[in-house]
C-alpha positions as CSV (number, residue, x, y, z in Angstrom):
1,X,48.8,-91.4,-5.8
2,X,45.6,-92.2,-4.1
3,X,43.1,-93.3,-6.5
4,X,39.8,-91.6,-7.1
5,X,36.8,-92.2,-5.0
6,X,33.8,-93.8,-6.8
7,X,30.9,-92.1,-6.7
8,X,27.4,-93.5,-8.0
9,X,25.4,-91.1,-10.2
10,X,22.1,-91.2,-10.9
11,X,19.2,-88.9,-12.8
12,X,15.6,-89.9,-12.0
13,X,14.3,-87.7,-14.9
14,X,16.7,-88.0,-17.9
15,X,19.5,-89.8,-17.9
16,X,23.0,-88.1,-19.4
17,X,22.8,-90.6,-22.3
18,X,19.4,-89.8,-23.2
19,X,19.1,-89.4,-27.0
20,X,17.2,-86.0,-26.7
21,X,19.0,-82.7,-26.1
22,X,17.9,-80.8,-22.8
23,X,19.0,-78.2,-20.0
24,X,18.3,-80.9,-17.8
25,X,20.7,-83.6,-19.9
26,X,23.6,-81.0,-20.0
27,X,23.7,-80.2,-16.5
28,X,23.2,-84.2,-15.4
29,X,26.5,-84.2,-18.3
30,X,28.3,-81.3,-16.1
31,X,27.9,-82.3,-12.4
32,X,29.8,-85.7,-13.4
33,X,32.2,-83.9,-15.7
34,X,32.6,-81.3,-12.0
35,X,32.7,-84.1,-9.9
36,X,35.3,-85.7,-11.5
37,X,37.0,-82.6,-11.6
38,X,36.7,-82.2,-7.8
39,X,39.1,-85.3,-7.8
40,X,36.1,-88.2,-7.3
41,X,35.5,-90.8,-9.6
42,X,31.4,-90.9,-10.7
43,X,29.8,-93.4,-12.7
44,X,26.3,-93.9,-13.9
45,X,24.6,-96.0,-12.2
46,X,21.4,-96.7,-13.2
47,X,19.5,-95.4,-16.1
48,X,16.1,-96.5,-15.0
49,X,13.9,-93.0,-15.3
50,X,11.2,-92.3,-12.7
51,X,9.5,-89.8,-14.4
52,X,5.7,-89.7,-14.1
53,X,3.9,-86.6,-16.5
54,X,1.0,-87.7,-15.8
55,X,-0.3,-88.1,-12.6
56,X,-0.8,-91.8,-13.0
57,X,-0.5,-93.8,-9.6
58,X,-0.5,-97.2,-11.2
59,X,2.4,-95.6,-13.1
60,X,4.0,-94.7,-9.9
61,X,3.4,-97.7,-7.9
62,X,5.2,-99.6,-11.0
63,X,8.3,-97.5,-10.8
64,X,8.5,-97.6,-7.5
65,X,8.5,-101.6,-7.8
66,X,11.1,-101.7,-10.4
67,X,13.1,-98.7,-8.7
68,X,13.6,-101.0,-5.7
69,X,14.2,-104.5,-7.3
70,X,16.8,-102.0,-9.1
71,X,18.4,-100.7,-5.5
72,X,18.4,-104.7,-4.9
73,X,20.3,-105.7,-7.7
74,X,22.6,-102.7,-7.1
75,X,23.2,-103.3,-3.9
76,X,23.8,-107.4,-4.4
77,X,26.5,-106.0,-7.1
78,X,28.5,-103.4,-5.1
79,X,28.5,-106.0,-2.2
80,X,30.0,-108.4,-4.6
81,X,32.7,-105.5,-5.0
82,X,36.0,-105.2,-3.8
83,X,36.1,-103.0,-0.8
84,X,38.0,-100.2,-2.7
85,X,35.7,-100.1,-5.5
86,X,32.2,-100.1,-4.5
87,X,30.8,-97.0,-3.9
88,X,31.7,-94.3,-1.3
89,X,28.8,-91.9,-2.2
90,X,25.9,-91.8,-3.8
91,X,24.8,-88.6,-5.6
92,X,21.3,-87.5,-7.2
93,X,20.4,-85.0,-9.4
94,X,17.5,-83.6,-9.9
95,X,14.4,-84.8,-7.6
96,X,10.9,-83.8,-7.5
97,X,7.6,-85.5,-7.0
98,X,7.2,-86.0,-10.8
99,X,10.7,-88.3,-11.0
100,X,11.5,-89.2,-7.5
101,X,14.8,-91.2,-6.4
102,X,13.4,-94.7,-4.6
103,X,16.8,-95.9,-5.9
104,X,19.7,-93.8,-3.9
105,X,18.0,-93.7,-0.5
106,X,17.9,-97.7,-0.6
107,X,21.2,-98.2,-2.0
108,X,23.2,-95.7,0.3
109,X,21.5,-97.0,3.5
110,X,22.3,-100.9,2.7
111,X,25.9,-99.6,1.8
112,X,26.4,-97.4,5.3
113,X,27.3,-94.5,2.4
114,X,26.6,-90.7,2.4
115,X,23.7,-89.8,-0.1
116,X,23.5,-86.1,-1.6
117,X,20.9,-84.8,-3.8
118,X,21.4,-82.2,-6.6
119,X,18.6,-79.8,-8.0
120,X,16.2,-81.1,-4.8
121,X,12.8,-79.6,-4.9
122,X,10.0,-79.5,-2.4
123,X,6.5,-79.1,-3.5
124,X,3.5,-79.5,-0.3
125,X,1.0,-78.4,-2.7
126,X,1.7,-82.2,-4.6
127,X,1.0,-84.4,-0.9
128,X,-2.5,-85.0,-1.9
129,X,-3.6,-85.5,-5.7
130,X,-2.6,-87.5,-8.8
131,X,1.0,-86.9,-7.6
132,X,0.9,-88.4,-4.0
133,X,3.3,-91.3,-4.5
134,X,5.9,-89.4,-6.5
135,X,5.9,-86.7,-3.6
136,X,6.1,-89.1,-0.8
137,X,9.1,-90.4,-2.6
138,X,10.5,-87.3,-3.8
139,X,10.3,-86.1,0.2
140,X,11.9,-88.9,1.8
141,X,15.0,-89.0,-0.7
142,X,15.3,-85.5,0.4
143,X,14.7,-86.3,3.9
144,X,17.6,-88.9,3.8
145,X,19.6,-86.9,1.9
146,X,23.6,-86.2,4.0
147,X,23.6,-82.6,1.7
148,X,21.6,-81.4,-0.5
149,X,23.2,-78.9,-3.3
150,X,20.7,-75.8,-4.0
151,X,20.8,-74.2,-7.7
152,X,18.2,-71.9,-7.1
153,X,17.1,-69.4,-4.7
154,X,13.9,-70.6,-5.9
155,X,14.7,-74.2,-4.3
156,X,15.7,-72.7,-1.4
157,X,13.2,-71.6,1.0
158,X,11.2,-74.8,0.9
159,X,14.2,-77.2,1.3
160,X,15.2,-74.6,4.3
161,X,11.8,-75.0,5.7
162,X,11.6,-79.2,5.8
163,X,15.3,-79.4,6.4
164,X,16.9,-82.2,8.9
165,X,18.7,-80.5,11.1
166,X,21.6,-83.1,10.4
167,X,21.4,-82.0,7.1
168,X,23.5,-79.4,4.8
169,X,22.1,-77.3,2.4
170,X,24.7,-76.1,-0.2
171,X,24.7,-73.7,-2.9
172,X,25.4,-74.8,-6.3
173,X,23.7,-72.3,-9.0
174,X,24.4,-73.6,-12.6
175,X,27.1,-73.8,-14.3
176,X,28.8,-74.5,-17.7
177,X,32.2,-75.6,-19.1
178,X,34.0,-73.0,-20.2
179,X,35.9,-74.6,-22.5
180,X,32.8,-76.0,-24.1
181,X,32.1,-71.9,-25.4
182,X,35.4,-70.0,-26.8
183,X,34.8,-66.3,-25.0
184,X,33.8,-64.4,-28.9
185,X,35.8,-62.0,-31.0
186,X,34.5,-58.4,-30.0
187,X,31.3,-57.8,-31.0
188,X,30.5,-55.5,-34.0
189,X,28.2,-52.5,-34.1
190,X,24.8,-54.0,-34.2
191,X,23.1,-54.0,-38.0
192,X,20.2,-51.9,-38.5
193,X,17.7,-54.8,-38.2
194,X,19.0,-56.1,-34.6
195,X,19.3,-60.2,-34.8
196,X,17.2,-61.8,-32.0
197,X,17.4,-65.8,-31.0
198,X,16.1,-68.3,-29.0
199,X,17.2,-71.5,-28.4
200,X,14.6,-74.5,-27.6
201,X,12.7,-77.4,-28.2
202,X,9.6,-77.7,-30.1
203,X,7.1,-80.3,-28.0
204,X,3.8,-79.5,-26.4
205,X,3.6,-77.9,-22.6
206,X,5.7,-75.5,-21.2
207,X,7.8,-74.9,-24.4
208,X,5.1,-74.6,-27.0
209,X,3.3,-72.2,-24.1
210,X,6.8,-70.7,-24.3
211,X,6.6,-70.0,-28.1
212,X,3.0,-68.8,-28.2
213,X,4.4,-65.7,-25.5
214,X,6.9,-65.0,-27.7
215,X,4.6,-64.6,-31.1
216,X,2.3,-62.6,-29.1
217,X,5.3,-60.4,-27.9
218,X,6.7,-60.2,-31.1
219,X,3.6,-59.4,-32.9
220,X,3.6,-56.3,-30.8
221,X,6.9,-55.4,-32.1
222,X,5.7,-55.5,-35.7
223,X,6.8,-51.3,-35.9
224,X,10.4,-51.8,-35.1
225,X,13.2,-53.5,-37.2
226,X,14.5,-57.3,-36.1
227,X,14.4,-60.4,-37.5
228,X,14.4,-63.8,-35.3
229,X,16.4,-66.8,-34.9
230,X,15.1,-69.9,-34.4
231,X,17.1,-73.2,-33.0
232,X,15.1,-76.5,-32.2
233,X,12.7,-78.8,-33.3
234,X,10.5,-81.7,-32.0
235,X,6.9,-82.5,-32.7
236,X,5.0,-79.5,-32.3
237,X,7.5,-77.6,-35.2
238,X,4.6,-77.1,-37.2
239,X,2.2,-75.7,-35.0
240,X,5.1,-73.4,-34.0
241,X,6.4,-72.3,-37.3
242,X,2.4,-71.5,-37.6
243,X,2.4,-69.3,-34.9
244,X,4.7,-66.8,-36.5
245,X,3.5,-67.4,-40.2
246,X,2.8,-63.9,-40.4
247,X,6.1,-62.7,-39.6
248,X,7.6,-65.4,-41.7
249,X,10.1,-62.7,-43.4
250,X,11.3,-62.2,-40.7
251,X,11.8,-65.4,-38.7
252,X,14.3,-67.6,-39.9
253,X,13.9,-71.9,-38.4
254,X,17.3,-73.8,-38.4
255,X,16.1,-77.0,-37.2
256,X,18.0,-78.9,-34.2
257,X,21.9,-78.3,-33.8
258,X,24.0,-80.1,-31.8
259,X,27.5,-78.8,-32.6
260,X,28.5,-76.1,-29.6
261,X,30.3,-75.0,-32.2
262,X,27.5,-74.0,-34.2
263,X,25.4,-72.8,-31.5
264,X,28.1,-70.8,-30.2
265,X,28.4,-69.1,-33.9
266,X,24.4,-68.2,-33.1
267,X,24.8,-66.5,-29.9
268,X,28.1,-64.9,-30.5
269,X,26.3,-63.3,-33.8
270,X,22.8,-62.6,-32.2
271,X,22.3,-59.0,-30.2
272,X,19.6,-60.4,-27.7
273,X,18.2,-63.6,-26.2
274,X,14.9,-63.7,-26.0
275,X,12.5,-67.0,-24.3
276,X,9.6,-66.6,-22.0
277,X,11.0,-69.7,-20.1
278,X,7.5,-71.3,-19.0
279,X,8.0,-72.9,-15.8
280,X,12.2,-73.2,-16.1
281,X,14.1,-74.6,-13.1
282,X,16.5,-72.0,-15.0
283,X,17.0,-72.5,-18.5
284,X,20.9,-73.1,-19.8
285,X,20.2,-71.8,-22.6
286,X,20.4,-68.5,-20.8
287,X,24.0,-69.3,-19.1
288,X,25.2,-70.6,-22.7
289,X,24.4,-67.4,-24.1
290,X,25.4,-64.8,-21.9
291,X,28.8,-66.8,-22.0
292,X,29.1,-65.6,-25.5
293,X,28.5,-62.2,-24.6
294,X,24.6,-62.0,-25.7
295,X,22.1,-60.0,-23.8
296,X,18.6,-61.7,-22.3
297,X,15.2,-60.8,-22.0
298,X,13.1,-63.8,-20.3
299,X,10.1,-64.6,-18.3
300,X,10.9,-65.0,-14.2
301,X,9.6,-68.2,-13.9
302,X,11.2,-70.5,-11.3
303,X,14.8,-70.1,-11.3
304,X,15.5,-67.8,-13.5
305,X,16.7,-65.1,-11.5
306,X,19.7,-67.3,-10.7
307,X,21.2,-67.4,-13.9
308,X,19.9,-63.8,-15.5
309,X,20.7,-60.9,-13.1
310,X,18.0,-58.7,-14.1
311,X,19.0,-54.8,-15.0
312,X,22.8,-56.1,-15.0
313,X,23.0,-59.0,-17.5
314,X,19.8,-59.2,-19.1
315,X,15.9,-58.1,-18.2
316,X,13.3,-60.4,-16.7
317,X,9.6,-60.0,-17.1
318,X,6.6,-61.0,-15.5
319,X,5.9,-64.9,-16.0
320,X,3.6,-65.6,-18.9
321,X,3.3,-61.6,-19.7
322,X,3.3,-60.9,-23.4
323,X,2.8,-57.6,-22.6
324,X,5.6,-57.0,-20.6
325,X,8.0,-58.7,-22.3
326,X,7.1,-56.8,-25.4
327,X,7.8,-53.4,-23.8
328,X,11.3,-54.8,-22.2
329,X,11.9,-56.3,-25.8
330,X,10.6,-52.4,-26.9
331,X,13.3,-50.7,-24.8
332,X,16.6,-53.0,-25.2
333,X,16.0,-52.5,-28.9
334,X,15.5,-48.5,-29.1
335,X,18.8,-48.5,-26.6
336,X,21.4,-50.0,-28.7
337,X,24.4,-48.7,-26.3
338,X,22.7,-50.3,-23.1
339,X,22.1,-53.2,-25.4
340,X,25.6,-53.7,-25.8
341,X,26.9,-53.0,-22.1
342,X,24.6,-55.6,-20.8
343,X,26.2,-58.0,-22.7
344,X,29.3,-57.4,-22.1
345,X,28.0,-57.3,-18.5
346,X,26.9,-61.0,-19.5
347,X,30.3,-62.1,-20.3
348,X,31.4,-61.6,-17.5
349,X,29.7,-62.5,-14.8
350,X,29.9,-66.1,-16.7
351,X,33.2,-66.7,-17.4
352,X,34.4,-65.2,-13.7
353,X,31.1,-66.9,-11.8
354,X,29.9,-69.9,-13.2
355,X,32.8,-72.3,-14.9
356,X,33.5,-75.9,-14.2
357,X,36.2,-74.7,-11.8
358,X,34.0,-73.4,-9.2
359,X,31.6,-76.0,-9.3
360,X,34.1,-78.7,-8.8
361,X,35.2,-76.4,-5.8
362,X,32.2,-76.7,-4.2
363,X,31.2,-79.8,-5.0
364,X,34.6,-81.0,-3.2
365,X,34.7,-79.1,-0.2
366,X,30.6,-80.1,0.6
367,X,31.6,-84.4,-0.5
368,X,35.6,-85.3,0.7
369,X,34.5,-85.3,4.2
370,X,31.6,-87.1,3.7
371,X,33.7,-90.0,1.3
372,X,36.3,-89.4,4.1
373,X,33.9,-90.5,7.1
374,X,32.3,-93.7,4.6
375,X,35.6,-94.7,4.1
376,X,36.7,-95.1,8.1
């Protein structure tokens, strides 16, 4: 039997073992679960983070250093290798001018290996300002990059537009584990308070903008019968519980939860999904709980649109409109029947679209003949 091909993984924003629970973690957890079932062999290897919030350049310029005396040692090591076990590819996920990959591009040309990039985004806007070194590096790693994999439709225009002509632009919209999220029992007849959830952390930025859209939607809603779920935590759980202090009969907080198990018990039990998603690539959250058969009603930031099918799975709103996402929230809960079909509409387009099988799939047929020519 011809043994796996090693593949180097790497996530310039947050590693798979980082302590704190993400959308970006679990999918950096899934490609290399995917990729190992498309029959390759990945392993991590780096977990330096190039991630810059701020627009610092002194902050970049320091990454950058240490990112390449990184791709030096790295490349001293896999030398040192036997021939069969260095690397054959190295793979990326997720880069963008705030965590950029200086690591990869180095490492794969020193190696004569193909390098592919996962969750690639192009930003012009970012070439001059606080960001200038982050987007120089983000665009050359993408510039290098053999294929890039697109999750987003979002992605792809601007990755279409700078493309190298050598190379391939695959799609690759997210996906979970199946296994991970038991399909539910059949749901029962909804109660006469319908149970609403979301699922995020609690930190300043885009999720505590996230939250303050949702009170304000909510409030709105004061006439009709529902009570809220909440799951998450993180520094800002105060000024959040705050913001819904006068619907506090209502809203219930359950703190973090890391058990699928758990959370699956939460969205198989809750009628509709509900999160503004403030600047999302996506948001797994929304995958994880349409696999359990629960209707969504987000904001259509970014990505989105690639994991809710809006009118068919769930009902996207304007981004950052209160407004709007009160009246969609208005309409799913005065039509309990369409409620209930667009769940079940959920359910499937999960479980038959976006498992680990068909990742892995695509994942294989983009990368063996790229680990086929490195290995000549």
């Amino acid at each position: 039997m011809t043994p796996a091909r090693p593949i180097a993984f790497y996530a310039p924003l947050k590693s798979p073992n980082h302590p704190l629970p993400s959308g970006d973690r679990t999918m950096a957890r899934l490609l290399m679960k995917a990729l190992g079932g498309a029959g390759f062999s990945p392993f991590l290897a780096s977990e330096l983070r190039t991630l810059d919030k701020a627009g610092d350049r002194e902050c970049q310029d320091d990454l950058r250093r240490r990112s390449l005396a990184e791709a030096d040692r790295l490349i001293a090591r896999y030398r040192a290798m036997p021939g069969a076990m260095r690397p054959r590819l190295w793979f990326t996920y997720h880069v963008y001018y705030k965590a950029p990959d200086w690591i990869g591009p180095r490492v794969a040309e020193a190696l004569g290996i193909p390098y592919a990039v996962a969750e690639g985004s192009r930003a012009a806007k970012r070439a001059r300002g606080s960001w200038t070194l982050g987007h120089e590096g983000a665009e050359a790693a993408l510039d290098r990059a053999d294929v890039v994999f697109v999750m987003t439709a979002h992605d792809r225009e601007a990755l279409e537009r700078a493309k190298p002509q050598r190379q391939g632009l695959v799609d690759l919209p997210p996906f979970l584990d199946l296994q991970d999220w038991p399909a539910p029992p059949s749901r029962p007849l909804p109660e006469a308070a319908p149970r609403l959830l979301t699922v995020a952390m609690m930190r300043e930025g885009d999720k505590l903008a996230s939250y303050r859209i949702l009170a304000v939607a909510l409030e709105r809603l004061r006439h009709l019968p529902w009570t809220l779920d909440v799951v998450g935590d993180g520094e800002a759980r105060d000024e959040v519980a705050q913001l819904f202090s006068d619907m506090a009969q209502r809203v219930r907080f359950h703190g973090r939860i890391d058990s699928k198990a758990d959370l699956a018990a939460f969205y198989g039990a809750a009628d509709l999904f509900v999160w503004p998603a403030v600047n999302e690539a996506y948001g797994m959250v929304l995958l994880e709980a349409q696999a359990l058969g629960c209707t969504v009603a987000a904001g259509a930031y970014g990505g989105v649109a690639s994991v809710v099918r809006n009118g068919e799975t769930g009902t996207l709103t304007p981004p950052g409109d209160p407004v709007a996402l009160a009246g969609a929230l208005s309409d799913l809960l005065g039509d309990r029947g369409r409620l209930r079909d667009l769940g079940a509409n959920a359910l499937r387009f999960v479980r038959q679209e976006r498992g680990l099988d068909h990742a892995s799939l695509r994942l294989r047929n983009a990368l063996q003949p790229l680990t086929d020519e490195a290995g000549e």
